[in-house]
C-alpha positions in Angstrom: 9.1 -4.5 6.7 12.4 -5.5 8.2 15.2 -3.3 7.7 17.9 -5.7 7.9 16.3 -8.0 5.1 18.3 -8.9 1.7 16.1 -8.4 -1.4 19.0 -10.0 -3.7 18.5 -8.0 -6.8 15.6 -6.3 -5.7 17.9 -4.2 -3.1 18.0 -0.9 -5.5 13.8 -0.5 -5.5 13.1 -1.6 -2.0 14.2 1.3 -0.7 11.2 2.0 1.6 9.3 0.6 4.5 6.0 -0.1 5.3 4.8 1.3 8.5 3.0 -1.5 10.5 2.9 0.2 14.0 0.9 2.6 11.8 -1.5 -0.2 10.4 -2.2 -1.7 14.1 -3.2 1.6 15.7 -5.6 2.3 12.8 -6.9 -1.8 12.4 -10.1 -1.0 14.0 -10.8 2.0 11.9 -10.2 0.6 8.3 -11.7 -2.6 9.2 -14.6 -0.2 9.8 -13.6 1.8 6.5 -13.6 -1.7 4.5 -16.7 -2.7 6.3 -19.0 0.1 5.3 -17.7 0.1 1.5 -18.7 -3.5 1.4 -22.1 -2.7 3.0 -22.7 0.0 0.6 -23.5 2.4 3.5 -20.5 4.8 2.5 -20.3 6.3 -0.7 -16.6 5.9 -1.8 -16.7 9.6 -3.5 -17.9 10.8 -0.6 -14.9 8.3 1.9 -12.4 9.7 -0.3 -13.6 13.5 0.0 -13.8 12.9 3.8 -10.1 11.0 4.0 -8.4 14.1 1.7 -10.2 17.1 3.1 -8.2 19.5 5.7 -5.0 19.4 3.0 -3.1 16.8 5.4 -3.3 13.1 5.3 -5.4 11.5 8.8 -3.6 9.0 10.5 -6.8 6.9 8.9 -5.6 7.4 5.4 -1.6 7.3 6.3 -2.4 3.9 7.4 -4.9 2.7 4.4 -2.2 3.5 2.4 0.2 2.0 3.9 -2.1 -1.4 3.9 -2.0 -0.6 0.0 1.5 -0.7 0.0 1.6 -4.4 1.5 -1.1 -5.3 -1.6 0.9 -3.6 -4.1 4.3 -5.1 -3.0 2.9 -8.7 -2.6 1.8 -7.8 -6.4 5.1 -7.4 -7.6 7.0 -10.2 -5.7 4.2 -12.2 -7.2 4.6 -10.8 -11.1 8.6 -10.9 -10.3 8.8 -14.6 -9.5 6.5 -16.3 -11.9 6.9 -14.5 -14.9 10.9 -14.6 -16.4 10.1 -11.5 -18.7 8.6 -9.3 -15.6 12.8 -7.8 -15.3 13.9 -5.4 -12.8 13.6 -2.6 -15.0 9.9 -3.9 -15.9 9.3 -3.6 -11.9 10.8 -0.3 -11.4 8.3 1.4 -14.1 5.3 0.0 -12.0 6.7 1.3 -9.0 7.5 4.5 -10.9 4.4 5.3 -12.6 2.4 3.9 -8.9 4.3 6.7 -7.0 
């Protein structure tokens, strides 16, 4: 998220960053998204179908994912610092096979 940050060791895989401005202009809408998938009153087969149809991404799903990003990054920091045998190469495979 900040592009001038040092990640110490973790400098070679964090090579990307997650696109907040994206996230706040689209808050309302997956807070509406998460909203009706806890409600049950959207199908997720039929969200997902909706969010990948027309063969480009929405702005709606650009910014889901990127709110996936911040999940799957706090993940890894997490895995990274408490567990010694979680190495770097360990962490690249994750992000590897999750790309």
């Amino acid at each position: 998220m900040d592009p001038a940050a040092d990640y110490g060791t973790l400098n070679g895989i964090a090579r990307s960053r997650i696109d907040t401005t994206l996230i706040t202009e689209n808050w309302e809408d997956v807070l509406r998204v998460v909203g009706s998938l806890k409600l049950g009153t959207v199908d997720p087969i039929e969200l997902m179908r909706t969010l990948q149809s027309g063969g480009r991404a929405s702005t709606l799903s650009k910014a889901i994912g990127e709110v996936g990003r911040i999940a799957k990054s706090l993940f890894l920091l997490f895995m990274w610092n408490t567990n010694h045998l979680f190495t770097y190469s360990t962490v690249f495979d994750v992000l590897v096979q999750g790309e």
